[in-house]
N, C-alpha and C positions, 0 to 999 in steps of 0.2 A: 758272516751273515750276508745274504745275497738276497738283494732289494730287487722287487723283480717291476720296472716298469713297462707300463702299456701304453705302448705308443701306438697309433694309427698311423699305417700306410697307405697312402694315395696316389692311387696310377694313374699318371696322364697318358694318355694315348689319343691316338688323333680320334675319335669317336665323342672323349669331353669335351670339344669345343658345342656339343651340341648342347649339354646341359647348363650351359654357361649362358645366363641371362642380359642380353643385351639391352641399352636403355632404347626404349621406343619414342619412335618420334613424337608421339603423342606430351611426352616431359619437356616438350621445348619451348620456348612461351610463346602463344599465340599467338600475341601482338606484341607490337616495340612501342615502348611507354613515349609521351610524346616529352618528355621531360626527360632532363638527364643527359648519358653518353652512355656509348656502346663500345665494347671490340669488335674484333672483327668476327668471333667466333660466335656473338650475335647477334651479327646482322647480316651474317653471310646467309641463313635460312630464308631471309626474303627477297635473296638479290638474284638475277640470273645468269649470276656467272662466280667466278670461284676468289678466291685469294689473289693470286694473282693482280686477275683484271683490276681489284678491287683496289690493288696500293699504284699500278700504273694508272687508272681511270682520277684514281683521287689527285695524283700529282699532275697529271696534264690537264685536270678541270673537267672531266667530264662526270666527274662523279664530286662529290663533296669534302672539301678539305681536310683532312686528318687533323688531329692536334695531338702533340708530340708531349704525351704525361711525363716521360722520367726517358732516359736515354735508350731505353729497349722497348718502351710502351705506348703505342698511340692507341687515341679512342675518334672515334666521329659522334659529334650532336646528333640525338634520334632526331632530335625539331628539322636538322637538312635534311636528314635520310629520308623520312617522313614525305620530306616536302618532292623531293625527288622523285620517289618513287609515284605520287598524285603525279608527276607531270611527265612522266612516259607515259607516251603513246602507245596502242596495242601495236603489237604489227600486222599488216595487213598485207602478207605474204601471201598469195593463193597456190595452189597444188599445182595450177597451169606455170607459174613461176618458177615453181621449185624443178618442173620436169624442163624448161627451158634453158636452166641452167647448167 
């Protein structure tokens, strides 16, 4: 006896990346709770600059201390970040600057 099953096939070709729903920025959370800690992969949305800068900045002080949870995991206090970002400066680069340079 021949059991006959129904499988579906599904082509990927490069055309399905388009039907492929990405998450929108809109899901990220608006604000950074003043309580708590953060990783870095949420607090990098409010910072203007990337990874990186983010673990060299924290270690020379110019950014706020990490704190080292478990041997591959640090987090930062929202309360520094928080506080940091209130005391940046805007910058006041003008357009005559930027062609001078």
């Amino acid at each position: 006896m021949t059991s006959s099953i129904n499988t579906e096939v599904i082509n990927f070709n490069q055309n399905a990346t388009k039907d492929i729903k990405h998450a929108a920025p809109s899901q990220y959370a608006k604000y950074l709770p003043p309580q708590g800690m953060s990783r870095a992969k949420d607090i990098l949305p409010f910072l203007p600059f990337g990874r990186t800068t983010l673990h060299e900045w924290s270690n020379n002080g110019l950014f706020p201390a990490s704190i080292k949870l478990s041997p591959t995991m640090v987090a930062w206090r929202n309360s520094d970040v928080l506080e940091w970002l209130e005391n940046q400066k805007p910058s006041t680069v003008s357009n005559d600057d930027l062609e001078r340079a």
